[in-house]
C-alpha positions as a Markdown table, in Angstrom:
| # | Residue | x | y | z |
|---|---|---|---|---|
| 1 | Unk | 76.9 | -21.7 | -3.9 |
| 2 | Unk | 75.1 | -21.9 | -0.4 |
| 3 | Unk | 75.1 | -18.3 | -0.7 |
| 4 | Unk | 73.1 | -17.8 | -3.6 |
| 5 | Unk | 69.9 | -19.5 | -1.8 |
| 6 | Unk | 70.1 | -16.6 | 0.6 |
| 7 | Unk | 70.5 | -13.8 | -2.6 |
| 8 | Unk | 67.4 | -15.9 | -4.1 |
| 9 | Unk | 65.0 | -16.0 | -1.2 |
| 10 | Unk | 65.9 | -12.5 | -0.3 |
| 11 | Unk | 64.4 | -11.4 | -4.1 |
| 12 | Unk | 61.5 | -13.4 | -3.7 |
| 13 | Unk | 60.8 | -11.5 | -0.2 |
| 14 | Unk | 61.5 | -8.7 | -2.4 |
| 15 | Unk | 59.2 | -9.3 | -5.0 |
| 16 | Unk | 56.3 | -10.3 | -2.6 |
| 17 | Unk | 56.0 | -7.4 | -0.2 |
| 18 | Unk | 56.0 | -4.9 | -3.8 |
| 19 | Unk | 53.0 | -7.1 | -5.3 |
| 20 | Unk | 51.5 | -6.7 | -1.9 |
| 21 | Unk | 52.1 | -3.0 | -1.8 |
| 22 | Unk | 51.1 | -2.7 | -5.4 |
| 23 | Unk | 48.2 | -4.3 | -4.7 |
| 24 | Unk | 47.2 | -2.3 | -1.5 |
| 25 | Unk | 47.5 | 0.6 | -3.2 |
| 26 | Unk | 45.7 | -0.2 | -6.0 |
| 27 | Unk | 42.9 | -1.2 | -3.8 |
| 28 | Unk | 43.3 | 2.3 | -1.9 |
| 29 | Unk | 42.8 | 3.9 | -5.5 |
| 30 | Unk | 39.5 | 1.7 | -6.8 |
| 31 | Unk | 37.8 | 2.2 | -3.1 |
| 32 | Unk | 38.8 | 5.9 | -3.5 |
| 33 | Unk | 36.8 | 5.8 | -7.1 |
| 34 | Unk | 33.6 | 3.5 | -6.4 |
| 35 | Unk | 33.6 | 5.9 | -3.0 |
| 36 | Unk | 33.2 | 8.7 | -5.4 |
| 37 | Unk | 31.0 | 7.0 | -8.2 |
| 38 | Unk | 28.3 | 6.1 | -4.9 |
| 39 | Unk | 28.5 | 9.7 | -4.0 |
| 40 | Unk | 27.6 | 11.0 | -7.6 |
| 41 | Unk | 24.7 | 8.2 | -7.9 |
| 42 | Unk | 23.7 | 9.9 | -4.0 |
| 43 | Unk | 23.8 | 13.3 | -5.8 |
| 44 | Unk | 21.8 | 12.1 | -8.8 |
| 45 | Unk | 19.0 | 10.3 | -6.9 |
| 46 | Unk | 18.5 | 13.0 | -3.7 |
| 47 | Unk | 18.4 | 15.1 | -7.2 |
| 48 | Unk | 15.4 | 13.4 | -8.7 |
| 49 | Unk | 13.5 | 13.0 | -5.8 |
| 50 | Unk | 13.3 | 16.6 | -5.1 |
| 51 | Unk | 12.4 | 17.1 | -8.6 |
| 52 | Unk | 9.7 | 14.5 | -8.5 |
| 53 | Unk | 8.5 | 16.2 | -5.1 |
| 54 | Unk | 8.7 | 20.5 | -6.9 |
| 55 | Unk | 6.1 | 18.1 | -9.1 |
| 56 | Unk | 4.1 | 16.5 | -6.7 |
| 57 | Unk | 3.9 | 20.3 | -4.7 |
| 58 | Unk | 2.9 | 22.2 | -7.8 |
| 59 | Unk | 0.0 | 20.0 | -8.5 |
| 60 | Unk | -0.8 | 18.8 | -5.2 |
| 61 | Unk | 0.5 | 19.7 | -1.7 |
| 62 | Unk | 1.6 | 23.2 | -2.1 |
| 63 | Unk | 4.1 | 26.2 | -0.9 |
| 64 | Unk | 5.8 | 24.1 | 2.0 |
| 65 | Unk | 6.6 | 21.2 | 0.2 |
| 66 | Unk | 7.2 | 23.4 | -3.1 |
| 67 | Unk | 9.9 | 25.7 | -1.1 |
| 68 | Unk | 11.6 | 22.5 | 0.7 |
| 69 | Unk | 11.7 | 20.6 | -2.4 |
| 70 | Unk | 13.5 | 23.8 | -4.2 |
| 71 | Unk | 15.7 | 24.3 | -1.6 |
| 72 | Unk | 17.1 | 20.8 | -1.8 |
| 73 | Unk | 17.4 | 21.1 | -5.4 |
| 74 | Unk | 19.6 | 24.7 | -5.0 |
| 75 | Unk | 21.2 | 23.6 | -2.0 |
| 76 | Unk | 25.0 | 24.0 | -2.1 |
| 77 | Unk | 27.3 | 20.7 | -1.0 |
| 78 | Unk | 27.6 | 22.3 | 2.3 |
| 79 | Unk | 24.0 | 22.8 | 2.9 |
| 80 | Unk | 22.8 | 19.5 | 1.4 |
| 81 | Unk | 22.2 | 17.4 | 4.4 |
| 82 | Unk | 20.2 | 20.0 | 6.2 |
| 83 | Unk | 17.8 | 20.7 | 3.0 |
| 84 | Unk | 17.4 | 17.1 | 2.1 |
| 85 | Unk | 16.5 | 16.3 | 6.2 |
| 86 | Unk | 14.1 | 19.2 | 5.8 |
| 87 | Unk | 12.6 | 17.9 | 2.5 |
| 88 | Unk | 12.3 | 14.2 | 4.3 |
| 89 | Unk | 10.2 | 15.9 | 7.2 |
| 90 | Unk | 8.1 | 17.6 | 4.7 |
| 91 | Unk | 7.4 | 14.8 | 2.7 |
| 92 | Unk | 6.5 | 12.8 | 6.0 |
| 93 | Unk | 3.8 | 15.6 | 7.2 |
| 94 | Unk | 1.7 | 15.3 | 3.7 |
| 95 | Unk | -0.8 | 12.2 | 3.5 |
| 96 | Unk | 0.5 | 10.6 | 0.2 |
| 97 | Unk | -2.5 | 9.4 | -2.2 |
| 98 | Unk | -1.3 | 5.7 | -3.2 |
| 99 | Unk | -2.9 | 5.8 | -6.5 |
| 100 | Unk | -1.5 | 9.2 | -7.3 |
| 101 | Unk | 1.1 | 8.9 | -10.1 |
| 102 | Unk | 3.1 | 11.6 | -8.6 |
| 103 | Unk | 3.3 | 10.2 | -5.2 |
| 104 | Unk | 4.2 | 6.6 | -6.7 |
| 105 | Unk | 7.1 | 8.4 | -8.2 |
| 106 | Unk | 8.6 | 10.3 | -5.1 |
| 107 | Unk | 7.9 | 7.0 | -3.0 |
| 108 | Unk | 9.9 | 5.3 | -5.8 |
| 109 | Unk | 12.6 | 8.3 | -5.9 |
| 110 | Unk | 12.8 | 7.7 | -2.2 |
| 111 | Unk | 13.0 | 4.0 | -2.2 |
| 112 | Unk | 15.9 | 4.8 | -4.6 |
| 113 | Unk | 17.8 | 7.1 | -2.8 |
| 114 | Unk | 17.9 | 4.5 | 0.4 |
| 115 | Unk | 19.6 | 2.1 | -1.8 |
| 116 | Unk | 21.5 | 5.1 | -2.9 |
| 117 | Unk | 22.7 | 6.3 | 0.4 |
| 118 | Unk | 23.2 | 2.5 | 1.7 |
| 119 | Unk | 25.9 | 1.5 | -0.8 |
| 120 | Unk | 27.3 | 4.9 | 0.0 |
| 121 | Unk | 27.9 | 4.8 | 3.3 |
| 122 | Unk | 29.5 | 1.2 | 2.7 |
| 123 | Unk | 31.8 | 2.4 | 0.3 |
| 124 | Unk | 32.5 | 5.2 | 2.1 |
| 125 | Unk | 33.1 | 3.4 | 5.4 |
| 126 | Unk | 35.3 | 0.6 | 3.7 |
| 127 | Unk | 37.3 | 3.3 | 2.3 |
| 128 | Unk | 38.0 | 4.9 | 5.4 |
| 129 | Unk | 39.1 | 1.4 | 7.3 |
| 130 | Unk | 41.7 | 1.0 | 4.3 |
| 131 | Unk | 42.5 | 4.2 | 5.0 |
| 132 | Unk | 42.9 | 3.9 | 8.4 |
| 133 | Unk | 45.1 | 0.8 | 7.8 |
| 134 | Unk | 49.0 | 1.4 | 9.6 |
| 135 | Unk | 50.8 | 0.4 | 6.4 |
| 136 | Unk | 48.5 | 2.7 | 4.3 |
| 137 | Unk | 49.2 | 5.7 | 6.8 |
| 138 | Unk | 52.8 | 5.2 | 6.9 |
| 139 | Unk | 53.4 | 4.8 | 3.0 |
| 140 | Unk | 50.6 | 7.8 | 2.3 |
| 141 | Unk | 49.0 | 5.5 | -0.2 |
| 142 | Unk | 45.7 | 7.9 | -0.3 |
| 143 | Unk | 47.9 | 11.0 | -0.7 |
| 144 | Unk | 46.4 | 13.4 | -3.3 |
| 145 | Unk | 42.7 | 11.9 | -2.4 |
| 146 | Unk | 40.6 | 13.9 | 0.2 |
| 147 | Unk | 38.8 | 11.2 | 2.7 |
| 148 | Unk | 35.6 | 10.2 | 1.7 |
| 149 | Unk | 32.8 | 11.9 | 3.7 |
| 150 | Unk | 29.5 | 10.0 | 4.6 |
| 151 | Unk | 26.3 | 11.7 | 4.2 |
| 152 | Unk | 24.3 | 12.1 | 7.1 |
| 153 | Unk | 20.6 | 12.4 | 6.6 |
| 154 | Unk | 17.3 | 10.6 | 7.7 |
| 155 | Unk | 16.1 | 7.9 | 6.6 |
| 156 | Unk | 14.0 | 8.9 | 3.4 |
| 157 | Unk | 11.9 | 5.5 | 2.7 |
| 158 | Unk | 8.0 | 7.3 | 3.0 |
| 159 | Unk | 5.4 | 5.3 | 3.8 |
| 160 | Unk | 2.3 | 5.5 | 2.2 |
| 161 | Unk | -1.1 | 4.3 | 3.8 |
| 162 | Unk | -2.7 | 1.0 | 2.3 |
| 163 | Unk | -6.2 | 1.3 | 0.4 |
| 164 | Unk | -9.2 | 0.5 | 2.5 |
| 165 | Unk | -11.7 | -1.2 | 0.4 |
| 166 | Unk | -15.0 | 0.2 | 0.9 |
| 167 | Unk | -18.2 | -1.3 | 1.1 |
């Protein structure tokens, strides 16, 4: 019977390196899919923003803004970095009216879109590490799954000047 210890702990090796590679690859997948839920929230706010900036040009700051602002919202994926860093530097080079509504709501879109692009780039970058990970490589646990991609673009938090009380 002193065999049977051996037969034993060699099943519970067994059984304890698959729930580890079960569970690996199960993390693999859910990074994979909050990677991709984070991009579409991305997509959504860099979305609104330059809608609530087409607003803010037509009633306010005109053809630059106006033409930036539609660019970003036509942009294909490919060309979506370069239009939203072009939409950031337009925003910056108007003086935004505090008390305006419609500057309130692009600051707000843009405050938005930080967060956005923040939990992004974490998910994207933990992702990647998993990715990265020997074990992972070697079993092609993220086969059928393209790697995430981070989004590269400027910082788009826009300031606005403080009121100066008068008098």
């Amino acid at each position: 019977m002193p065999g049977m210890w051996w037969a034993v702990g060699a099943i519970v090796l067994v059984g304890l390196v698959s729930t580890y590679l079960v569970w690996t690859a199960g993390r693999v997948e859910r990074l994979h899919a909050r990677a991709q839920s984070a991009a579409r929230a991305l997509d959504a706010h860099l979305l609104r923003r330059a809608a609530a900036a087409a607003v803010l040009a037509e009633r306010r700051y005109g053809v630059e803004l106006y033409a930036a602002a539609r660019i970003a919202l036509d942009a294909h994926p490919e060309e979506r970095e370069a239009a939203e860093n072009d939409l950031t530097r337009q925003l910056r080079a108007v003086q935004l009216d505090p008390v305006d509504p419609d500057c309130e709501a692009v600051v707000a879109a843009s405050r938005r879109l930080a967060l956005a692009r923040q939990v992004h780039t974490d998910l994207v970058r933990d992702a990647r590490a998993v990715r990265g990970r020997t074990l992972v490589r070697l079993l092609r646990m993220g086969r059928g799954r393209e790697w995430p991609r981070y989004f590269d673009i400027d910082d788009p938090i826009l300031t606005v000047p403080a009121d100066v009380p008068t008098g």
